[in-house]
C-alpha positions in Angstrom: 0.0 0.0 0.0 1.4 3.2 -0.8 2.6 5.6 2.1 2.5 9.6 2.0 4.7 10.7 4.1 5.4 14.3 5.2 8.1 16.9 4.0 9.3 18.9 7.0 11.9 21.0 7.0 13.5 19.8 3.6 13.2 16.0 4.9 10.5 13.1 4.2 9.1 12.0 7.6 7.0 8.9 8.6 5.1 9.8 11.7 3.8 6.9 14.6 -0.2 7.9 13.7 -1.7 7.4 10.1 -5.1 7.7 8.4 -6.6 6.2 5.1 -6.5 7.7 1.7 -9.4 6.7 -0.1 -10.9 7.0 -3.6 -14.1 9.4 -3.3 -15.5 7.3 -6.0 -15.4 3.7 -4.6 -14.9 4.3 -0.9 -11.5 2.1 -1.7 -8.2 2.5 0.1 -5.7 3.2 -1.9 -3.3 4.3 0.7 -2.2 5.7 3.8 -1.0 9.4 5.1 1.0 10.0 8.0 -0.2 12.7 10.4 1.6 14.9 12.0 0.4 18.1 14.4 2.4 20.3 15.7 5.2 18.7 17.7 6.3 17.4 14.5 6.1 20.5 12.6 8.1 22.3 15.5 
């Protein structure tokens, strides 16, 4: 499954929570995004 990760501060970063991408159209996931709030962000 494909993984979106986050670009912070010039770098790709995987964060521990994630939620589901899916396709408006068929309610399918087709992948997941890492969150991240503001600790990461910081």
């Amino acid at each position: 499954m494909k993984q979106f990760l986050n670009f912070i501060n010039g770098e790709f970063v995987a964060t521990a929570k994630t939620f589901d991408n899916r396709n408006p159209a068929t309610n399918e996931v087709v992948g997941q995004v890492h969150e991240a709030g503001q600790a990461e962000v910081d």
